[in-house]
Structures are given as C-alpha cells and as structure tokens.
C-alpha positions as CSV (number, residue, x, y, z in Angstrom):
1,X,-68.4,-32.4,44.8
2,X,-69.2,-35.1,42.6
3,X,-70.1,-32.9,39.8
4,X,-66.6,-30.6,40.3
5,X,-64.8,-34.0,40.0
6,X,-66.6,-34.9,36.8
7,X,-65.8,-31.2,35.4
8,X,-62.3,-32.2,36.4
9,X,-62.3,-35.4,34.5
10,X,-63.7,-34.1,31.3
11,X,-61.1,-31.2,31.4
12,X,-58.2,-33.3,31.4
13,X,-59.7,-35.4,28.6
14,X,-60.3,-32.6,26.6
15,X,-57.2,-31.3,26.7
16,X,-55.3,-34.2,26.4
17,X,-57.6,-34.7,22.9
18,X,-56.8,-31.3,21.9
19,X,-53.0,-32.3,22.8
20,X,-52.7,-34.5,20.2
21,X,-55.2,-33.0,18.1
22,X,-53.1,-29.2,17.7
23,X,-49.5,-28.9,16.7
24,X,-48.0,-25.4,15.9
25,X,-48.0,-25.3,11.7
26,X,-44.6,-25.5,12.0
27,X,-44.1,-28.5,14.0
28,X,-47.2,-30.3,11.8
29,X,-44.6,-30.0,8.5
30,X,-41.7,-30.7,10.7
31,X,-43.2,-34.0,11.3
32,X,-44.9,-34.9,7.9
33,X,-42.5,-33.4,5.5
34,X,-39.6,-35.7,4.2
35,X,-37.5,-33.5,1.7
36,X,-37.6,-30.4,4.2
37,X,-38.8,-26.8,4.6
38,X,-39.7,-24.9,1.8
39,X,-36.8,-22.7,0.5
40,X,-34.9,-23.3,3.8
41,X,-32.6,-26.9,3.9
42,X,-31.8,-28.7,6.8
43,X,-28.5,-27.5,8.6
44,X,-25.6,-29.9,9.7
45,X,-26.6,-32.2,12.4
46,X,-30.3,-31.6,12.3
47,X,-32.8,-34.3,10.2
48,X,-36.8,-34.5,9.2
49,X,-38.7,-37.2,10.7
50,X,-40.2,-39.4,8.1
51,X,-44.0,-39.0,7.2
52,X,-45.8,-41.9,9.1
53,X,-43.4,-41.7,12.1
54,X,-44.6,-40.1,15.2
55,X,-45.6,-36.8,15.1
56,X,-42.4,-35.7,17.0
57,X,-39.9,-33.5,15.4
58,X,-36.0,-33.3,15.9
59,X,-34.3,-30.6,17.3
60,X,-31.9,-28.8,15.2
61,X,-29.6,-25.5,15.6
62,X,-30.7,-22.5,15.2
63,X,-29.9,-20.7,11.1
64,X,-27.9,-17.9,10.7
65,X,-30.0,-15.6,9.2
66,X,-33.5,-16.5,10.0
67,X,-35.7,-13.2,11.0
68,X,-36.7,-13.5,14.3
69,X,-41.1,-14.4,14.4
70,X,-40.7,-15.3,10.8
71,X,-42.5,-18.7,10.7
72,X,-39.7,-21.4,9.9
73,X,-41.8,-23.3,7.0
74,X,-41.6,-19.9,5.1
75,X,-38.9,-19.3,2.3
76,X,-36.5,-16.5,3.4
77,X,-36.6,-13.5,1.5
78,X,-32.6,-13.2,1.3
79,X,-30.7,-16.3,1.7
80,X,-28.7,-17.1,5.2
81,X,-25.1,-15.2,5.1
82,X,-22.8,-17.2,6.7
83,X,-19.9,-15.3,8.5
84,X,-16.0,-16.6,9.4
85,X,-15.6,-15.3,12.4
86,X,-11.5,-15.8,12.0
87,X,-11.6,-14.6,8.0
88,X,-8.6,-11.6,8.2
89,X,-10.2,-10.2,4.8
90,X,-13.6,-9.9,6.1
91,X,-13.6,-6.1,6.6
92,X,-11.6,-5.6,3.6
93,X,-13.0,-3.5,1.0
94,X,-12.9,-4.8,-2.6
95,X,-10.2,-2.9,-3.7
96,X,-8.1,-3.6,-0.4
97,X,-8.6,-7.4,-1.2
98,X,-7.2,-7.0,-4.7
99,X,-4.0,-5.3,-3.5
100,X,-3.3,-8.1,-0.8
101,X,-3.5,-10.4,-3.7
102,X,-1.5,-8.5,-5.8
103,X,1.5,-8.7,-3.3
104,X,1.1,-11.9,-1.8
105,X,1.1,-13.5,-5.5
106,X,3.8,-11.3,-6.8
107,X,6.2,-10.6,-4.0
108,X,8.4,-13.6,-4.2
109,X,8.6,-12.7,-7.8
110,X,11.2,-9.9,-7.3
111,X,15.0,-9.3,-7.0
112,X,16.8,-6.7,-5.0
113,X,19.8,-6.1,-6.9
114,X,23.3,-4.6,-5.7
115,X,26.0,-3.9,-7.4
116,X,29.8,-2.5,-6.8
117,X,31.8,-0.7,-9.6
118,X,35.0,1.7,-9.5
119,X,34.5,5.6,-10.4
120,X,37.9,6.9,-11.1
121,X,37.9,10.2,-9.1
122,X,41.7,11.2,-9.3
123,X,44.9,10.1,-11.2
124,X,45.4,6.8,-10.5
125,X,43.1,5.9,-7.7
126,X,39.1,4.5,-8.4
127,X,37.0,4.8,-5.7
128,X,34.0,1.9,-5.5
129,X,30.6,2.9,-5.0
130,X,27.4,0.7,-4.6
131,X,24.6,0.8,-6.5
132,X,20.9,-1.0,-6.0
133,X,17.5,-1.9,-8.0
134,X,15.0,-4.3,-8.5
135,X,15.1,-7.4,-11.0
136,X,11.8,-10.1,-12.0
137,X,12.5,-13.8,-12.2
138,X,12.1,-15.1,-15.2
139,X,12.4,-19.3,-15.0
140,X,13.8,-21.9,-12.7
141,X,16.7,-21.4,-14.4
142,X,17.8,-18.3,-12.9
143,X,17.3,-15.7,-15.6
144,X,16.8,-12.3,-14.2
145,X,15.1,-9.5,-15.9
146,X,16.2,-5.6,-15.3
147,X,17.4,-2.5,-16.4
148,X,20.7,-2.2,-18.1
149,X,21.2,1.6,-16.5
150,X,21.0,-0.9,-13.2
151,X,24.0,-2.8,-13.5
152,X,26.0,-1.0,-16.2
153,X,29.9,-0.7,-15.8
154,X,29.8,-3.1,-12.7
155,X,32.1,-4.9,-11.4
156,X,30.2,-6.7,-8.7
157,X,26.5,-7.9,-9.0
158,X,24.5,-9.5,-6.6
159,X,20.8,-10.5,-6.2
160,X,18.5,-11.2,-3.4
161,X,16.0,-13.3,-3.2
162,X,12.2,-13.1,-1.5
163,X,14.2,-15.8,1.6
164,X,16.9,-12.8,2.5
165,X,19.8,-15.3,0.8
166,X,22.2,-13.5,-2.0
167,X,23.2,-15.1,-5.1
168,X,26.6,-13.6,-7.2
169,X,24.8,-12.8,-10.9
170,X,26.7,-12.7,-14.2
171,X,25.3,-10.4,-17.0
172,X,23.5,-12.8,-20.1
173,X,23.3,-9.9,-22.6
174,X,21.8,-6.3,-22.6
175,X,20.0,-3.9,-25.1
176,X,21.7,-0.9,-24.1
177,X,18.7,1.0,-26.6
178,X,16.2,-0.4,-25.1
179,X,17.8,-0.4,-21.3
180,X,16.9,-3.8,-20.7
181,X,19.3,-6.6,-19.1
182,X,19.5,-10.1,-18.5
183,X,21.0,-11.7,-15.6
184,X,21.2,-15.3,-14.2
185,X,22.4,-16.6,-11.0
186,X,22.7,-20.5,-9.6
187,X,19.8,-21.2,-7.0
188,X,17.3,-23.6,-5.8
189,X,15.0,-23.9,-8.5
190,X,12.5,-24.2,-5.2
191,X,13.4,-20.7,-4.6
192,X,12.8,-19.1,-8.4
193,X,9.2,-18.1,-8.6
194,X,8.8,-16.9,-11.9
195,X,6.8,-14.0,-12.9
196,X,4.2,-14.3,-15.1
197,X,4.4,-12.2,-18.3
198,X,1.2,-9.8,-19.3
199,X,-0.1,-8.4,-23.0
200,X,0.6,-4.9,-22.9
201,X,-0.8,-4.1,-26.2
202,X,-4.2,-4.0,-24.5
203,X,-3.6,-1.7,-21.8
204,X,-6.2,1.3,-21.3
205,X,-5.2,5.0,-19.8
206,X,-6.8,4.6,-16.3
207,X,-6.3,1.0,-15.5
208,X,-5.0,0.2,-11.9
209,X,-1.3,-0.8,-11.7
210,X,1.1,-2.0,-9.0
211,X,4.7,-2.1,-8.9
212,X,6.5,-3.9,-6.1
213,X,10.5,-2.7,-5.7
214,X,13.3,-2.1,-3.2
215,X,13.2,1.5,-3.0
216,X,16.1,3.4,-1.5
217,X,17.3,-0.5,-0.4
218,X,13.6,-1.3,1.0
219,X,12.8,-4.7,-0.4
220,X,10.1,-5.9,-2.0
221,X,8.0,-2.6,-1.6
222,X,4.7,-2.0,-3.0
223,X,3.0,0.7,-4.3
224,X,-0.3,1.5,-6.6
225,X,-1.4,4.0,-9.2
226,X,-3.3,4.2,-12.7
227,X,-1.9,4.1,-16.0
228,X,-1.5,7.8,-16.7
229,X,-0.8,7.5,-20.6
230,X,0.4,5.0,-23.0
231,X,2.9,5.2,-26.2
232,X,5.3,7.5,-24.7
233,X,8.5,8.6,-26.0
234,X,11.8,8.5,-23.8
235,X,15.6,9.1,-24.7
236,X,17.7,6.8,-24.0
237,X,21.6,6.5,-22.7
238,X,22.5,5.5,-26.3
239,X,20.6,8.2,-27.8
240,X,18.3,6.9,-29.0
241,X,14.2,7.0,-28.5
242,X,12.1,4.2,-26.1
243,X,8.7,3.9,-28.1
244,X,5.3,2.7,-26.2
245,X,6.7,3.5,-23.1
246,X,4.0,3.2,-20.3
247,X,3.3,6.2,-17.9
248,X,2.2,5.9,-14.2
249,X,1.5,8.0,-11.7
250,X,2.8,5.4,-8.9
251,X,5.4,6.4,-6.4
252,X,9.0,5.2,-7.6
253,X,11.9,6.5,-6.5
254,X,15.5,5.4,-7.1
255,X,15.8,1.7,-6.2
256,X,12.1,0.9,-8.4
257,X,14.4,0.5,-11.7
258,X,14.0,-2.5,-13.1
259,X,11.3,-4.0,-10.8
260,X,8.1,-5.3,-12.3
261,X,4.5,-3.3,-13.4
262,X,1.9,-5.5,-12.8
263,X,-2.1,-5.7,-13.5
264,X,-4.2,-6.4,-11.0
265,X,-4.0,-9.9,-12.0
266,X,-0.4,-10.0,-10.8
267,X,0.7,-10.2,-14.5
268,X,4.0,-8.1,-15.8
269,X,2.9,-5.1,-17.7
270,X,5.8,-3.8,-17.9
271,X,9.5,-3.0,-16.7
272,X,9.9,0.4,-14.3
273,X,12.6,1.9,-15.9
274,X,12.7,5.6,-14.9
275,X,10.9,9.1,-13.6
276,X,10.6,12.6,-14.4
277,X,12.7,14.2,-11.4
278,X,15.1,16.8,-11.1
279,X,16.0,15.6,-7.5
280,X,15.6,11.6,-8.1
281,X,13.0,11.2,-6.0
282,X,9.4,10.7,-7.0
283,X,6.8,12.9,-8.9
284,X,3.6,11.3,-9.6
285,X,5.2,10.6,-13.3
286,X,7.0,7.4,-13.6
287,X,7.3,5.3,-17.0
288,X,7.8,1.8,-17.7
289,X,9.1,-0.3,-20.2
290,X,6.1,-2.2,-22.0
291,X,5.9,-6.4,-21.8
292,X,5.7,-6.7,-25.3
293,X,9.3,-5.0,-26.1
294,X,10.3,-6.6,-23.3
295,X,9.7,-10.8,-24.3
296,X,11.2,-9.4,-27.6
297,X,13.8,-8.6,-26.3
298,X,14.6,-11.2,-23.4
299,X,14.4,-14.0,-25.8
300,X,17.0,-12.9,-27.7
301,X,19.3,-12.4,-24.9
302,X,18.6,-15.4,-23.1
303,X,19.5,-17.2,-26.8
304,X,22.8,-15.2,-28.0
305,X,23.3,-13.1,-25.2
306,X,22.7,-9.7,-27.6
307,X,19.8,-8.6,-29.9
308,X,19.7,-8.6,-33.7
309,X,17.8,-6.3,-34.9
310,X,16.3,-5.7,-38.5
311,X,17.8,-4.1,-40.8
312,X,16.9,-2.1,-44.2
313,X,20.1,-1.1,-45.7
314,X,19.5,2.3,-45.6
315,X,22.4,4.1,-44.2
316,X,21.7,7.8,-44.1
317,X,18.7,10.1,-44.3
318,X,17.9,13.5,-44.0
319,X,15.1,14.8,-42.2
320,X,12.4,17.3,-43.6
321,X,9.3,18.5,-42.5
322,X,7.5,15.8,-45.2
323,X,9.5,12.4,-44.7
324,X,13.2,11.0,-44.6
325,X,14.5,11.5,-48.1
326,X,17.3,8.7,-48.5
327,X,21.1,9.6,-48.4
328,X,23.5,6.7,-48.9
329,X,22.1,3.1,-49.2
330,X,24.5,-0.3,-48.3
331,X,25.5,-1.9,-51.8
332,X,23.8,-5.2,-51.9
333,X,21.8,-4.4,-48.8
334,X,18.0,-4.8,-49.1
335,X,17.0,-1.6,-49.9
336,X,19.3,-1.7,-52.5
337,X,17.9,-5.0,-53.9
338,X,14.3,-3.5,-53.3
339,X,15.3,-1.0,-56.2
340,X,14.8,2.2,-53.9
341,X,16.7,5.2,-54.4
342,X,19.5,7.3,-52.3
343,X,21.1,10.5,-53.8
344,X,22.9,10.6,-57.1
345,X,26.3,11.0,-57.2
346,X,27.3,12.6,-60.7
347,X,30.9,12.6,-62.3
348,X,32.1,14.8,-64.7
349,X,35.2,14.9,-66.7
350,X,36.9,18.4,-66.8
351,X,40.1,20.3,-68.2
352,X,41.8,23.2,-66.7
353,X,44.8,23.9,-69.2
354,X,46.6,20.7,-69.6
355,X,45.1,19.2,-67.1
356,X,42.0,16.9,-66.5
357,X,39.8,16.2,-63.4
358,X,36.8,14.6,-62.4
359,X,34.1,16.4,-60.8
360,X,31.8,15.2,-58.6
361,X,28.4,16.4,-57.2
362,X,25.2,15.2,-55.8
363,X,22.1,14.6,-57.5
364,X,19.6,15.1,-54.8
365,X,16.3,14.9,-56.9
366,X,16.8,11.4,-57.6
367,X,16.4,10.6,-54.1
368,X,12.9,8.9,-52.5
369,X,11.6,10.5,-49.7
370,X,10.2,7.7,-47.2
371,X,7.3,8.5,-45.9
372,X,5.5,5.5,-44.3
373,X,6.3,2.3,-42.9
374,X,3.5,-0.7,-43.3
375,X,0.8,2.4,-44.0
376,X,1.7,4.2,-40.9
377,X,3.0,7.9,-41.2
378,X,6.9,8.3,-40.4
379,X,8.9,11.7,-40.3
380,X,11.5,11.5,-38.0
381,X,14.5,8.6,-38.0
382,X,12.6,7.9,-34.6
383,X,9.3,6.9,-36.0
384,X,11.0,4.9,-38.6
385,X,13.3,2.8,-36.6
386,X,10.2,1.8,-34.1
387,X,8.4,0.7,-36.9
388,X,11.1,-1.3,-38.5
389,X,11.7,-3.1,-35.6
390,X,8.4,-4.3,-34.9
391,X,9.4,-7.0,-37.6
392,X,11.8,-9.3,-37.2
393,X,14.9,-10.3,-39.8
394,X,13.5,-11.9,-42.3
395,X,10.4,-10.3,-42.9
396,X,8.7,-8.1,-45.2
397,X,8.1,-4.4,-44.2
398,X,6.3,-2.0,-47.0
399,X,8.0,1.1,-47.3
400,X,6.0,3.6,-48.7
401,X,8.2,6.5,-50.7
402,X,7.8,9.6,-53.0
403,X,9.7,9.5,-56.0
404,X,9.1,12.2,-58.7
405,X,6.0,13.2,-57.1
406,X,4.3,9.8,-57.2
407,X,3.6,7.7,-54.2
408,X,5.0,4.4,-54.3
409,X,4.8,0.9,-52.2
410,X,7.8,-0.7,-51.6
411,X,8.2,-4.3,-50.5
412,X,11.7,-4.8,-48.8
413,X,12.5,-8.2,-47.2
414,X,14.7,-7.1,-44.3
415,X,18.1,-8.7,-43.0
416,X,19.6,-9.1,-39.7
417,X,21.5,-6.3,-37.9
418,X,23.5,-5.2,-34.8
C-alpha cells in the first residue's frame, strides 16, 4: 500500500509539472505575444496579455471567417468577410445595385407636367383637353427643362413635384427647332433638386441608360436600355432637322417627353423627346435630345427668354448632288463682307421699235458652291445649318467653296440671328 500511495504521489507531481510545463502552441503565443497573431488582429473586446504576465490568455469572440481546425496563430488564406445581416442590397447583383442608385439619386430630379389648352372642334365652341409629360429641374430657382411639343399652345401649365404638391408654371422661352422649353415655377428652394448635367459628346453605342418619366400619367417611372446609336437625324415640328440625336432602345411611351436620359452615374445625357410609333406607344426605338444642345440652348432661354442663333448672311441656296451653290446673299451681311459669291444678276438695255427696256437674267456661273463647313463635308441645307450653329455669334466659321473650279477657304465672322 505504501508503495501505491508513493506511485500516487509522484503522479500528481508529474502532472502538475507537465501542467505548467505544456500549453497548446496557440495558447503559448497567446500569452507571450504583444502585437497579436500573425495575419489575424485582435477583434473588438478581446486583448493580448503582455509578455512577462502570467501565462494566462484572455478570452475573445470567436472571427467570422476562421476555418474550423485551422490553428488560430496561422495567417488566413482569404481575409474574414464580414456580413450585415440587415444590409437590403446584400443579395443584389451589381447591376441591380446601380439601378437602385440611379433612381434613388435621380428621382426627385423630375417633373410631371400637365397642361390644359382649347382645341376648336366646331364654329364657335373650343373644347379643352389635357395634356401630360415629364420636365428636369434645373436650379433652386425653379427653372424647368422640357419639351416644347409638351406644353405648346397651352393655356394652363402645371408641374409636380417628387412631394405630390403642384406648382402653376409660366413658359421662360422655347426653341421651337430644337423642341426644347424652359419653364419656372415659385417653390421651396428645399424642394428643387437640381439635376446634374452630363457630357454627351462622349457617349459610346452600347452604354447603359436610364430614363425616369411619368408615363401615361405614372410618375416618376423608371426604365433602362443601351444607347442604340448616336448622331441621328429627326424632323422637327418647324421643319427643320434635330442633329446628334441620341437613340435608345428603352421603353417610352407618351408621357416620357421631356423627362431626363441619364448615365449610370445619374448624370443628364440627354432630353427624351420622341419614338418611332405608328400607334404612340413604345417600340424598342426611342431618341433623345443630346446634353450638349441642350445647355446651349437652356442658357439662352433662361437669359432672353429665346435663342439667337448664328447667322452667315446667306439667304438662299440651291441644292446639288456636289454642295449648296449660293443664291441670294444679305447686302452688308457677313457673307457679303467675306467677299463670297451669290448668282449674278445681269441687265441689259434693249429697244423694240421706239421703245427701250431693261432686261434682266441670272448669271449662275458666278455663283460658289459651298461645300464644307470648318473642313467637314456639307451637301444638304441640313448639314450646313448644324454645323453653323455649333458656333456661336461672333465667331469665325471657315467656309470652304468652289469658285471657277478652284477650292477656296473662306473665313466669315458670323453675326447674330433669329
């Protein structure tokens, strides 16, 4: 018995040595290492003891992350991934993400428009009918951007804002060429959330796009697409041609005029201004008007309430299959001054018995032919007025012209026009 109780003794000594002698590797650098683990720091709440301290460690949570059996003083392969439980956008895809963003930054950015004119349907009586579209803000002042095909010939306008309350609008000034329009109403300047204006100049066939409307009276409706084309022609009420118009393959439908085409930065692209339909409705083929013409245009509205554009003194041309050979020219007009050429008109004296006419004809060989504007080809009285008024009064376009079979450059300074 003695000797069992000796055994005994010795066992417990033993182990109680062997105790304090063995730690688990990762308790031993708990306890001696001061700046942490390896590749793994310290999560909220939890501390290192201090080397020299005993060789207890502190408890701390469990990381998010860590592979189960993995020792903890090892460096994780992938670093921990913490997850909100509560984050709405965590199942999102990428693209998803970017369209919530889109509408949450833009929304408050748009207008629903109404209006109210008279259509005279029989002798004497005009019957009022209701229109509606879309409108950006454009400062804290009130200025509203649209379409001029949105509010023409009305009597009563009307805009709503993102908060459901209606302002009455008065028309600023419109380009009836361009279809754009300018409206301002009297609100909180809490409540106007301007939009903020893109570069459309560097937009690529295939980019994503967004336009955010009130279609068929639906506020503040969003929908997506790509930029189909770019530098689209479209006639106009006034007969003349839109340049650079934008086309999309988003869904509009009638109520989208005059609402905003944004990037995926929420930045205006562009104004919707009109689709290809037979019925109204949409088609997969919408256009826009570009930003660019667009803060060209505004400015000048906002300031005078109407747009001057340049002009070249050139009053008539006829169009051939080579260029725009030059008719009638404005005495004192800058073409005129420039020293370019119209038709000829020729006088000659001429007797028939007793009596003595003047007879007149046109010299039509005297006449240059334009055909290019600042190096860029021109031959229809289209491609010439879109090139002209990329410049603004006062400035110097180079028109280049054919006169007896020679190619010339002409500098003309240009003056201001209606």
């Amino acid at each position: 018995m003695y000797r069992h109780w000796i055994v005994a003794v010795v066992a417990m000594l033993f182990g109680a040595a062997a105790a304090t002698a063995w730690q688990h590797p990762a308790l031993r650098s708990l306890a001696t290492a001061q700046e942490g683990i390896p590749g793994l720091p310290p999560p909220p709440g939890g501390r290192f003891a201090p080397a020299g301290q005993p060789r207890v460690p502190t408890l701390t949570p469990p990381v998010l992350g860590q592979p189960s059996g993995q020792p903890l003083n090892q460096p994780l392969g992938n670093p921990p991934r913490v997850i909100v439980a509560d984050d709405p956008l965590a199942d999102l895809t990428p693209e998803e993400r970017v369209n919530i963003a889109v509408y949450e930054k833009c929304n408050r950015n748009v207008v629903h428009i109404t209006t109210k004119s008279a259509r005279a349907e029989l002798i004497f009586l005009e019957v009022p009918t209701e229109g509606t579209g879309s409108g950006s803000i454009l400062d804290k002042q009130g200025h509203i951007l649209t379409n001029n095909h949105v509010i023409e010939g009305a009597t009563e306008i009307k805009v709503t804002l993102y908060d459901g309350e209606t302002y009455p609008a008065k028309l600023i000034g419109s380009d009836v060429p361009n279809d754009i329009a300018v409206l301002k109403i009297t609100a909180p300047p809490d409540s106007l959330i301007p939009v903020d204006f893109g570069d459309s100049s560097k937009l690529k066939v295939g980019q994503l796009i967004f336009a955010i409307g009130n279609p068929f009276g639906l506020e503040r409706t969003m929908t997506t697409g790509i930029i189909s084309s770019l530098n689209r022609s479209l006639p106009s009420k006034s007969g003349r041609t839109m340049k650079s118009i934008i086309q999309i393959d988003a869904a509009l439908n009638r109520g989208n005029s005059g609402g905003p085409l944004l990037d995926s930065r929420g930045r205006l692209i562009g104004m919707n201004t009109a689709i290809a339909s037979s019925t109204g409705e949409n088609t997969g083929v919408g256009f826009a008007i570009p930003a660019d013409t667009l803060g060209r245009v505004v400015t000048q509205l906002i300031t005078s309430g109407k747009v001057t554009r340049p002009d070249t003194g050139i009053t008539r041309v006829y169009q051939t299959d080579k260029g725009l050979v030059i008719a009638t020219l404005a005495t004192g007009g800058p073409a005129e001054r420039a020293g370019l050429r119209g038709f000829r008109i020729v006088r000659e004296q001429k007797r028939r018995g007793p009596f003595t006419y003047e007879e007149r004809s046109i010299d039509r060989t005297s006449a240059d032919m334009i055909v290019a504007v600042d190096g860029e080809k021109v031959v229809t009285a289209d491609e010439f007025l879109g090139l002209i008024e990329r410049h603004l009064p006062g400035e110097q376009a180079i028109l280049t012209v054919v006169r007896s079979d020679r190619r010339i450059d002409v500098p003309i300074i240009l003056s201001a026009g209606e």
